[in-house]
C-alpha positions in Angstrom: 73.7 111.4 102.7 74.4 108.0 101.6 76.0 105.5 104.1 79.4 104.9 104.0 80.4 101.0 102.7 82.3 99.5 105.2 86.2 99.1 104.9 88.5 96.3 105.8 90.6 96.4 108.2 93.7 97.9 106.3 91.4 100.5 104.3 91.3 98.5 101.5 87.7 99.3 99.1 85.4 96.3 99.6 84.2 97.0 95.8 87.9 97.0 94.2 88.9 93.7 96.4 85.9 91.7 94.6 87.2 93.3 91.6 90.2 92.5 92.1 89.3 88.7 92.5 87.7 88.8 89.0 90.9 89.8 87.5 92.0 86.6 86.0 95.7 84.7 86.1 96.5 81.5 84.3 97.4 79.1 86.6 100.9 79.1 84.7 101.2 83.0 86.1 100.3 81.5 89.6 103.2 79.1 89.2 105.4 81.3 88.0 105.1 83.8 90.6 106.0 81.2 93.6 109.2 80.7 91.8 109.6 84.0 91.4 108.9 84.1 95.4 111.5 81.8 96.0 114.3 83.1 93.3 114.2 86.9 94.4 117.2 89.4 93.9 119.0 90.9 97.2 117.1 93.8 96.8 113.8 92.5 96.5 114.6 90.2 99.8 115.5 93.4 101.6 112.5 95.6 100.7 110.4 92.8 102.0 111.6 92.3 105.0 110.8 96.1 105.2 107.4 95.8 103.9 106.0 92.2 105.4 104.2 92.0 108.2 102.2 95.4 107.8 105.2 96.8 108.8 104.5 99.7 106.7 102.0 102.3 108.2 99.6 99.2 109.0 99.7 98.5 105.3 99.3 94.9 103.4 102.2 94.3 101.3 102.2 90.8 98.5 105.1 89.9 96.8 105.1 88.9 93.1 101.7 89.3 92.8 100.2 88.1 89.7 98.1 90.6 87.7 96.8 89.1 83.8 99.9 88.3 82.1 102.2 90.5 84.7 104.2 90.0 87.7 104.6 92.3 90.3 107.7 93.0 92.7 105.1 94.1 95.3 101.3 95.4 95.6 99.5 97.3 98.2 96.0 96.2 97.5 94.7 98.8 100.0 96.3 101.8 98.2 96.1 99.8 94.7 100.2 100.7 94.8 102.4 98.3 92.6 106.4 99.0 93.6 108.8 97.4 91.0 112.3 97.3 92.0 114.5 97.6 89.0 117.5 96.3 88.0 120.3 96.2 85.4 117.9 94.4 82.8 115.1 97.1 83.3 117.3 99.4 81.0 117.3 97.6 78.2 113.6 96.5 78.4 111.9 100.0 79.3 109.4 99.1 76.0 108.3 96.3 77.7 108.0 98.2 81.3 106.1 100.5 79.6 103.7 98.4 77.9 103.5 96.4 81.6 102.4 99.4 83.2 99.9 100.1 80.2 98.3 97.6 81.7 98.2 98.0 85.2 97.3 101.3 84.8 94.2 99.5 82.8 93.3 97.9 86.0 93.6 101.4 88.0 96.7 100.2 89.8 99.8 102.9 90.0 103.1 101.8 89.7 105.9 102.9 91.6 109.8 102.2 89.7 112.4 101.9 92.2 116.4 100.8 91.6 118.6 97.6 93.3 120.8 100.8 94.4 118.2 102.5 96.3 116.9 100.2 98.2 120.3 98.4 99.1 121.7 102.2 99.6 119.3 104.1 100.8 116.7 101.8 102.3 114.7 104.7 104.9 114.5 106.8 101.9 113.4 103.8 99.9 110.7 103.3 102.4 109.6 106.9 102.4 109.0 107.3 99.1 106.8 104.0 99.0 104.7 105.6 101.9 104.5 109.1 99.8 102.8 107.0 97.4 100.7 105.4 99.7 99.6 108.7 101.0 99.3 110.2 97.6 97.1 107.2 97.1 95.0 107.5 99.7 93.1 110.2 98.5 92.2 108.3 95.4 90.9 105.4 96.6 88.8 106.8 99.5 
């Protein structure tokens, strides 16, 4: 039986955090996303004062995370879970969602696609659905 590696503290996989590190932003993307941190929409702000905090099941939560040439609402890096609260604009650019989440998936990430409406509406259901995930998740990154 081969020993088990050991896991960090939120059951994150020591091997996809160092991978994860090697993933590559500009420092432009870097910037970016700090504005982004500072400039987000209602619904964003409520989600993360839902999610911040390991409020979530113990869960680590970032906001506008930086991935390659992406942005992300939020990540779960323990449950490699990307939530992207969408908007008005989202309907009109669903090629480009599409293509973004081409590329996460590249990177083994799974992206979740949530409204403004349900989070401001329906926020408990808003958080179980994201902890679903989490637990449908689980299971793959173990």
């Amino acid at each position: 039986m081969t020993p088990r590696k050991p896991s960090i503290p939120d059951g994150s996989d020591p091997d996809f955090i160092q991978e994860h590190r090697l993933i590559r932003t500009s420092e432009r993307m870097q910037r970016l996303a700090r504005e982004l941190r500072q400039r987000m929409t209602p619904a964003e702000k409520v989600l993360w004062q839902a999610l911040r905090g390991h409020q979530l099941d113990g869960l680590r939560f970032r906001r506008q995370h930086p991935f390659r040439s992406c942005i992300v609402d939020f990540y779960c890096p323990a449950r490699r879970l990307v939530v992207e609260v969408d908007g008005l604009i989202h309907l009109a650019e669903r090629e480009a969602d599409a293509a973004r989440g081409a590329t996460l998936a590249e990177l083994g990430l799974r992206v979740l696609r949530i409204t403004n409406d349900e989070v401001l509406r329906d926020l408990p259901g808003t958080l179980e659905r994201i902890r679903r995930a989490c637990e449908e998740q689980e299971g793959r990154t173990s």
